[in-house]
C-alpha positions in Angstrom: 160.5 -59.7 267.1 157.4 -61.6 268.8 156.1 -61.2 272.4 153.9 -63.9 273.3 151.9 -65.5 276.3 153.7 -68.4 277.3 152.3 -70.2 280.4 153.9 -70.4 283.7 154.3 -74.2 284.3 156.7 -74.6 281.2 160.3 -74.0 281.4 162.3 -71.8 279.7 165.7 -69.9 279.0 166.1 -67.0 281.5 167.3 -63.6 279.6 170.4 -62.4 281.0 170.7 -59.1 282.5 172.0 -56.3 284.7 170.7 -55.0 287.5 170.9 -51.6 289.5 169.1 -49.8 292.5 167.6 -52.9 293.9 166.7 -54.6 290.3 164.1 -51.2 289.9 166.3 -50.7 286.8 168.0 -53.6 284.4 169.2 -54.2 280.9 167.7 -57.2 279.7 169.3 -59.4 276.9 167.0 -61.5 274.8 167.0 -64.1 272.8 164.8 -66.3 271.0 162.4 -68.5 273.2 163.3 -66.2 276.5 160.4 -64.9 278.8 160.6 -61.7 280.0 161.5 -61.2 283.4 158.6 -61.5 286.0 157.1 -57.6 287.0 156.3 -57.0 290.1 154.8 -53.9 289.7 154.7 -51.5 285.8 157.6 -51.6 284.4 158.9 -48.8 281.4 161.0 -50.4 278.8 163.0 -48.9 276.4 164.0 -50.5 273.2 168.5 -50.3 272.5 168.7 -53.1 270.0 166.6 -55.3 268.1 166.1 -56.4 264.5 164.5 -54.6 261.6 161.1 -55.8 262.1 161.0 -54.9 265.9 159.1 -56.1 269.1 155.8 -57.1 268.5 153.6 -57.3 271.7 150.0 -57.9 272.1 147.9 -55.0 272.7 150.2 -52.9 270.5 148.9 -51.4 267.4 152.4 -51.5 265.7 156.1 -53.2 266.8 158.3 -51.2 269.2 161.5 -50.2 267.1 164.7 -48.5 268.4 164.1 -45.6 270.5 160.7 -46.7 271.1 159.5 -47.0 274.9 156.3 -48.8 276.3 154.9 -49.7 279.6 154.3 -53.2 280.6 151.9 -54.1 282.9 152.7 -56.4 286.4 152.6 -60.3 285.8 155.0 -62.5 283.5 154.2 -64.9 280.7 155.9 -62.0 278.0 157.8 -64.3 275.1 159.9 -63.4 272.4 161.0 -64.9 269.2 164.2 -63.1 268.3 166.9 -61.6 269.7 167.5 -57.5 271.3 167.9 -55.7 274.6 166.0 -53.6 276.3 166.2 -51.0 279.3 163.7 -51.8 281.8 162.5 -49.3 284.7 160.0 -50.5 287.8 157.5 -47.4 288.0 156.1 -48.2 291.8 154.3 -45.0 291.6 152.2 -45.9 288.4 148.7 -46.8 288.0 147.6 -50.4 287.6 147.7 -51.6 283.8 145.7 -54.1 282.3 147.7 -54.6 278.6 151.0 -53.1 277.3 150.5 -49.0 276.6 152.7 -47.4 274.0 154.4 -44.4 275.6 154.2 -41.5 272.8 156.4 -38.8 274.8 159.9 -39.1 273.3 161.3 -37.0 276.6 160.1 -40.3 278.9 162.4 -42.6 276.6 165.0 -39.9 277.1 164.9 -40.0 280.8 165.2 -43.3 281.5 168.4 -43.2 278.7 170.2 -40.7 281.1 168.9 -42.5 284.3 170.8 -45.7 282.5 173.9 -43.8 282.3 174.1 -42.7 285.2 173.7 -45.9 286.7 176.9 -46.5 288.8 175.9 -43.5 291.1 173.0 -46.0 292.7 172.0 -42.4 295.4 170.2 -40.9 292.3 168.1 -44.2 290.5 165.2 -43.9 292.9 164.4 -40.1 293.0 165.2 -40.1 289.2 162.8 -43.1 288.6 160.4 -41.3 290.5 160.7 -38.3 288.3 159.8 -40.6 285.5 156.8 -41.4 287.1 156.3 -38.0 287.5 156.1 -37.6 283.9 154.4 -41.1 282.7 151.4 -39.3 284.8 151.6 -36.3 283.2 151.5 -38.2 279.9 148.3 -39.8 281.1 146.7 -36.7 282.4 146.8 -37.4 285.8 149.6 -35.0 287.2 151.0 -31.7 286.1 154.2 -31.0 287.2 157.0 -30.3 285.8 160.4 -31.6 287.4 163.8 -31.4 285.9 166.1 -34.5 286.2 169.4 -32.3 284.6 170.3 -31.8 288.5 170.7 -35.1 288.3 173.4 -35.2 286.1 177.0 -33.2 285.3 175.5 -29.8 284.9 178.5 -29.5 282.2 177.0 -32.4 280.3 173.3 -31.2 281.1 173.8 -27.9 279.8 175.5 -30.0 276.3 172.0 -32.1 276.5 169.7 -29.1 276.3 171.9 -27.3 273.6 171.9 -30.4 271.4 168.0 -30.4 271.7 167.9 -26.7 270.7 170.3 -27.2 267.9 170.3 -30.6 266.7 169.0 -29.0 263.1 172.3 -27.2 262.5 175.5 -28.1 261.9 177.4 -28.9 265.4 180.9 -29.1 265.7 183.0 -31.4 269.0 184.3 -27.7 269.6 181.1 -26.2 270.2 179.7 -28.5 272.3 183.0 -28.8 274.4 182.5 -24.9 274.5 179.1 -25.3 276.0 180.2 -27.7 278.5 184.0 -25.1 279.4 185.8 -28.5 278.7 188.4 -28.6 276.2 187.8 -31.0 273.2 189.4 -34.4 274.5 188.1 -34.4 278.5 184.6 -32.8 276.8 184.3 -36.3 274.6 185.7 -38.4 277.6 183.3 -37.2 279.8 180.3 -37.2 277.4 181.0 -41.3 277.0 181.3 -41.7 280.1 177.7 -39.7 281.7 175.5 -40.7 278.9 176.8 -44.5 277.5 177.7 -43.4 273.9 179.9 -40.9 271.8 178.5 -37.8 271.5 178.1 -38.2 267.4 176.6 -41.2 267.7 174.1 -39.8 270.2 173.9 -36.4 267.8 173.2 -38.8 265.0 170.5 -40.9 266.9 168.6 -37.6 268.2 168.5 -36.1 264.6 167.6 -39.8 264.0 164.6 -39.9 265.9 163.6 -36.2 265.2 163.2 -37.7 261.4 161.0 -40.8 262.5 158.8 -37.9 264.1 158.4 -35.9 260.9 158.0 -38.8 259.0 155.3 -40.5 260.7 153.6 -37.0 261.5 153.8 -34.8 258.4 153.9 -34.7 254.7 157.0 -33.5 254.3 159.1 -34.4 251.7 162.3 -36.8 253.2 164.9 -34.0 251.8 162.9 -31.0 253.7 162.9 -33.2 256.8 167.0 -34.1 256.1 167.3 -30.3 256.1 165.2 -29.9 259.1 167.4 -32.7 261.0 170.9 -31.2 260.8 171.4 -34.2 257.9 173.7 -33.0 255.0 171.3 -34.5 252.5 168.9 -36.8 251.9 170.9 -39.4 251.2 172.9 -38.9 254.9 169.8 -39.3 256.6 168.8 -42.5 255.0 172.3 -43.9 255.5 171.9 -42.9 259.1 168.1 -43.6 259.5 168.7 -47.3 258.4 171.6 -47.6 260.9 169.7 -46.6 263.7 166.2 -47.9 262.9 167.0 -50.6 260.2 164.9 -49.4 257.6 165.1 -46.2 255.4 162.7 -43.1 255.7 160.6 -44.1 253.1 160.6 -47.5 254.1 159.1 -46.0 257.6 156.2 -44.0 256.0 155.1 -46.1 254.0 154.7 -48.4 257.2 153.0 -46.4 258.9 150.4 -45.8 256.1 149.9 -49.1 255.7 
Protein backbone atom coordinates (compact mmCIF):
# COMPACT_ATOMS: atom_id res chain seq x y z
CA UNK A 1 0.00 0.00 0.00
CA UNK A 2 1.38 3.46 -1.59
CA UNK A 3 1.08 6.99 -0.12
CA UNK A 4 1.72 9.47 -2.61
CA UNK A 5 1.63 13.32 -3.26
CA UNK A 6 -1.20 14.02 -5.27
CA UNK A 7 -1.90 17.76 -6.03
CA UNK A 8 -4.70 19.68 -4.76
CA UNK A 9 -6.49 20.90 -7.95
CA UNK A 10 -7.34 17.23 -9.08
CA UNK A 11 -10.27 15.47 -7.88
CA UNK A 12 -10.55 12.54 -6.14
CA UNK A 13 -12.62 9.70 -4.15
CA UNK A 14 -13.06 10.94 -0.57
CA UNK A 15 -12.30 7.90 2.10
CA UNK A 16 -15.10 7.29 4.17
CA UNK A 17 -14.94 7.54 7.76
CA UNK A 18 -16.17 8.01 11.44
CA UNK A 19 -15.81 10.66 13.44
CA UNK A 20 -15.77 11.37 17.29
CA UNK A 21 -15.00 14.34 19.74
CA UNK A 22 -15.22 17.05 17.17
CA UNK A 23 -13.44 14.92 14.17
CA UNK A 24 -10.06 14.99 16.75
CA UNK A 25 -10.41 11.20 16.37
CA UNK A 26 -11.78 9.14 13.11
CA UNK A 27 -11.53 5.78 11.47
CA UNK A 28 -10.61 6.19 8.07
CA UNK A 29 -11.53 3.60 5.29
CA UNK A 30 -9.28 3.60 2.25
CA UNK A 31 -9.25 2.56 -0.96
CA UNK A 32 -7.33 2.75 -3.96
CA UNK A 33 -6.89 6.33 -5.52
CA UNK A 34 -8.33 8.03 -2.05
CA UNK A 35 -6.46 11.08 -0.43
CA UNK A 36 -6.16 11.12 2.90
CA UNK A 37 -8.22 13.41 4.82
CA UNK A 38 -6.88 17.11 5.01
CA UNK A 39 -4.82 17.71 8.70
CA UNK A 40 -5.33 20.52 10.30
CA UNK A 41 -2.87 20.17 12.76
CA UNK A 42 -0.34 16.44 13.51
CA UNK A 43 -2.25 13.81 13.30
CA UNK A 44 -1.29 9.97 15.04
CA UNK A 45 -2.38 7.17 12.96
CA UNK A 46 -2.65 3.83 13.74
CA UNK A 47 -2.69 1.07 11.27
CA UNK A 48 -6.11 -1.85 11.82
CA UNK A 49 -6.14 -3.36 8.44
CA UNK A 50 -4.18 -3.25 5.41
CA UNK A 51 -2.57 -5.75 3.03
CA UNK A 52 0.52 -7.76 3.31
CA UNK A 53 2.86 -5.44 1.88
CA UNK A 54 1.57 -2.44 4.07
CA UNK A 55 1.49 1.44 3.89
CA UNK A 56 4.28 2.92 2.19
CA UNK A 57 4.71 6.73 2.86
CA UNK A 58 7.38 8.95 1.88
CA UNK A 59 9.84 9.86 4.48
CA UNK A 60 9.50 6.34 5.89
CA UNK A 61 12.32 4.03 5.95
CA UNK A 62 10.04 0.88 5.76
CA UNK A 63 5.98 0.38 5.22
CA UNK A 64 3.70 0.82 8.32
CA UNK A 65 2.15 -2.82 8.92
CA UNK A 66 -0.60 -3.72 11.44
CA UNK A 67 -0.08 -2.51 14.80
CA UNK A 68 2.22 0.03 13.43
CA UNK A 69 1.50 3.91 14.37
CA UNK A 70 3.08 7.11 12.74
CA UNK A 71 2.63 10.66 12.95
CA UNK A 72 1.66 12.71 9.93
CA UNK A 73 2.36 16.08 9.62
CA UNK A 74 -0.43 19.12 8.94
CA UNK A 75 -1.34 19.62 5.05
CA UNK A 76 -3.11 17.05 2.59
CA UNK A 77 -1.98 15.77 -0.71
CA UNK A 78 -1.35 11.94 1.22
CA UNK A 79 -2.46 9.15 -1.63
CA UNK A 80 -2.87 5.62 -1.51
CA UNK A 81 -2.91 2.76 -3.85
CA UNK A 82 -4.63 -0.06 -2.05
CA UNK A 83 -7.16 -0.55 0.22
CA UNK A 84 -7.07 -0.54 4.66
CA UNK A 85 -8.19 1.58 7.59
CA UNK A 86 -6.62 3.42 9.90
CA UNK A 87 -7.30 5.09 13.36
CA UNK A 88 -6.41 8.69 13.18
CA UNK A 89 -5.83 11.04 16.28
CA UNK A 90 -5.47 15.19 15.98
CA UNK A 91 -2.45 15.81 18.55
CA UNK A 92 -3.05 19.87 18.94
CA UNK A 93 -0.44 19.84 21.49
CA UNK A 94 2.39 18.44 19.20
CA UNK A 95 5.26 20.15 17.66
CA UNK A 96 5.25 21.22 14.05
CA UNK A 97 6.38 18.26 11.60
CA UNK A 98 7.96 18.66 8.42
CA UNK A 99 7.68 14.72 6.89
CA UNK A 100 5.85 11.57 8.35
CA UNK A 101 7.82 10.28 11.83
CA UNK A 102 7.53 6.62 12.66
CA UNK A 103 6.38 6.38 16.27
CA UNK A 104 8.66 3.45 17.91
CA UNK A 105 6.82 3.32 21.39
CA UNK A 106 4.38 0.42 21.14
CA UNK A 107 2.45 1.89 24.44
CA UNK A 108 1.43 5.24 22.15
CA UNK A 109 -0.27 2.77 19.46
CA UNK A 110 -1.84 1.15 22.57
CA UNK A 111 -3.34 4.29 23.84
CA UNK A 112 -4.92 5.58 21.08
CA UNK A 113 -6.43 1.64 20.62
CA UNK A 114 -8.24 2.10 24.15
CA UNK A 115 -9.04 5.88 23.42
CA UNK A 116 -10.89 4.14 20.10
CA UNK A 117 -12.81 2.02 22.30
CA UNK A 118 -13.93 4.02 24.39
CA UNK A 119 -15.17 6.28 21.96
CA UNK A 120 -18.98 6.56 22.64
CA UNK A 121 -18.14 8.21 26.10
CA UNK A 122 -17.18 11.60 23.92
CA UNK A 123 -16.34 13.45 28.04
CA UNK A 124 -13.04 11.39 27.98
CA UNK A 125 -11.52 11.77 24.00
CA UNK A 126 -10.00 15.19 24.71
CA UNK A 127 -8.16 14.69 28.08
CA UNK A 128 -7.22 11.15 26.79
CA UNK A 129 -5.84 12.63 23.46
CA UNK A 130 -4.08 14.96 25.46
CA UNK A 131 -2.48 12.21 27.47
CA UNK A 132 -1.14 10.92 24.21
CA UNK A 133 0.40 13.96 23.55
CA UNK A 134 1.70 13.70 26.79
CA UNK A 135 3.59 10.73 25.82
CA UNK A 136 4.42 11.40 21.89
CA UNK A 137 6.64 14.28 23.80
CA UNK A 138 8.09 12.05 25.99
CA UNK A 139 8.95 9.87 23.08
CA UNK A 140 10.72 12.90 21.52
CA UNK A 141 12.47 13.97 24.65
CA UNK A 142 10.69 16.93 25.25
CA UNK A 143 8.49 16.02 28.40
CA UNK A 144 8.77 13.65 31.29
CA UNK A 145 5.86 12.79 32.78
CA UNK A 146 4.26 10.09 33.30
CA UNK A 147 0.31 10.03 33.24
CA UNK A 148 -1.90 6.95 33.40
CA UNK A 149 -4.96 6.88 31.07
CA UNK A 150 -6.42 3.31 32.92
CA UNK A 151 -8.67 6.00 35.00
CA UNK A 152 -9.94 6.44 31.91
CA UNK A 153 -11.33 3.30 31.43
CA UNK A 154 -13.42 0.32 33.61
CA UNK A 155 -10.94 -0.10 36.27
CA UNK A 156 -12.22 -3.91 36.05
CA UNK A 157 -11.10 -4.01 32.46
CA UNK A 158 -7.86 -1.81 33.30
CA UNK A 159 -6.77 -3.99 35.90
CA UNK A 160 -7.33 -7.18 32.99
CA UNK A 161 -5.14 -4.72 30.64
CA UNK A 162 -2.11 -4.47 32.93
CA UNK A 163 -2.30 -8.31 33.86
CA UNK A 164 -2.33 -9.33 30.30
CA UNK A 165 0.86 -7.17 29.79
CA UNK A 166 2.49 -8.88 32.80
CA UNK A 167 1.51 -12.17 31.70
CA UNK A 168 0.89 -12.39 28.12
CA UNK A 169 4.06 -15.14 28.08
CA UNK A 170 2.03 -17.72 30.03
CA UNK A 171 -0.66 -19.64 29.50
CA UNK A 172 -4.06 -17.43 30.35
CA UNK A 173 -7.23 -18.92 30.76
CA UNK A 174 -11.11 -16.72 30.17
CA UNK A 175 -11.30 -17.74 34.01
CA UNK A 176 -8.33 -16.00 35.15
CA UNK A 177 -8.75 -12.99 33.50
CA UNK A 178 -12.59 -12.82 34.57
CA UNK A 179 -10.92 -13.44 38.12
CA UNK A 180 -8.79 -10.39 37.72
CA UNK A 181 -11.57 -8.32 36.60
CA UNK A 182 -14.39 -10.09 39.91
CA UNK A 183 -16.70 -10.75 36.80
CA UNK A 184 -17.90 -14.10 36.26
CA UNK A 185 -16.82 -15.66 32.89
CA UNK A 186 -19.78 -14.58 30.40
CA UNK A 187 -20.40 -10.61 31.75
CA UNK A 188 -16.20 -10.65 31.96
CA UNK A 189 -16.09 -11.43 27.92
CA UNK A 190 -19.18 -9.16 27.37
CA UNK A 191 -17.69 -6.40 28.87
CA UNK A 192 -14.15 -6.91 27.49
CA UNK A 193 -15.84 -6.60 23.74
CA UNK A 194 -17.61 -4.09 24.51
CA UNK A 195 -14.57 -1.44 26.36
CA UNK A 196 -11.80 -2.38 24.16
CA UNK A 197 -13.49 -3.28 20.37
CA UNK A 198 -12.34 -7.00 20.16
CA UNK A 199 -12.66 -10.42 22.01
CA UNK A 200 -10.31 -10.78 24.58
CA UNK A 201 -8.34 -13.88 22.60
CA UNK A 202 -8.12 -12.15 19.75
CA UNK A 203 -6.68 -9.12 21.59
CA UNK A 204 -4.41 -11.83 23.73
CA UNK A 205 -3.40 -13.22 20.39
CA UNK A 206 -2.51 -9.77 18.82
CA UNK A 207 -0.39 -8.60 21.99
CA UNK A 208 1.69 -11.88 22.03
CA UNK A 209 1.51 -11.06 18.29
CA UNK A 210 3.21 -7.93 18.37
CA UNK A 211 5.55 -8.87 21.43
CA UNK A 212 6.96 -11.44 18.54
CA UNK A 213 7.42 -8.74 15.74
CA UNK A 214 9.49 -6.97 18.67
CA UNK A 215 11.87 -9.95 19.24
CA UNK A 216 12.08 -10.61 15.85
CA UNK A 217 13.19 -7.37 14.55
CA UNK A 218 15.39 -6.73 17.77
CA UNK A 219 17.15 -10.00 18.73
CA UNK A 220 18.66 -13.13 17.39
CA UNK A 221 16.57 -15.26 18.88
CA UNK A 222 15.62 -18.33 17.43
CA UNK A 223 11.56 -18.05 16.24
CA UNK A 224 10.75 -21.20 18.68
CA UNK A 225 12.65 -19.38 21.85
CA UNK A 226 10.64 -16.25 20.94
CA UNK A 227 7.14 -18.69 20.47
CA UNK A 228 8.04 -19.75 24.07
CA UNK A 229 8.77 -16.33 25.22
CA UNK A 230 5.19 -15.12 23.69
CA UNK A 231 2.74 -17.42 25.47
CA UNK A 232 2.64 -19.37 21.77
CA UNK A 233 2.23 -23.20 22.22
CA UNK A 234 4.84 -23.74 19.49
CA UNK A 235 6.44 -22.49 16.84
CA UNK A 236 4.22 -23.40 14.42
CA UNK A 237 1.15 -21.42 16.60
CA UNK A 238 2.93 -18.31 16.36
CA UNK A 239 3.40 -18.45 12.65
CA UNK A 240 -0.20 -19.36 12.11
CA UNK A 241 -1.07 -16.50 14.33
CA UNK A 242 1.78 -14.08 13.21
CA UNK A 243 0.60 -14.41 9.55
CA UNK A 244 -3.00 -13.68 10.54
CA UNK A 245 -2.25 -10.62 12.28
CA UNK A 246 0.61 -9.22 10.23
CA UNK A 247 0.27 -11.22 6.89
CA UNK A 248 3.47 -12.62 6.73
CA UNK A 249 5.30 -15.27 8.86
CA UNK A 250 8.16 -14.58 11.44
CA UNK A 251 10.69 -15.49 9.32
CA UNK A 252 9.27 -13.78 6.52
CA UNK A 253 9.48 -10.51 8.93
CA UNK A 254 13.32 -10.90 9.77
CA UNK A 255 14.39 -11.47 6.96
CA UNK A 256 12.65 -8.07 5.91
CA UNK A 257 13.99 -6.32 8.05
CA UNK A 258 17.59 -7.45 7.21
CA UNK A 259 17.20 -6.73 3.93
Amino acid sequence: MTFSKTPSHEEAPAPRQREFGDARLRLIELKAGDIWPERRSCELVLIVECQADGFRLAGLDAPLGVGDAALLPAGNGLGTSANGRALSARLDGVAVLDRPERVRDDLIAELIRRVWSSSSAAEIIDPALRLIEVFVAMDNGEQQVPPDILALLDPRIARVLDYIEENYGKKLTTAELAGVACLSRGHFSRAFKEAIGEPVWTYVQRRRCECARDLVRTTRLSLSEIAYRCGFASQSHMTTAFRKVFGTTPGGARAARRG
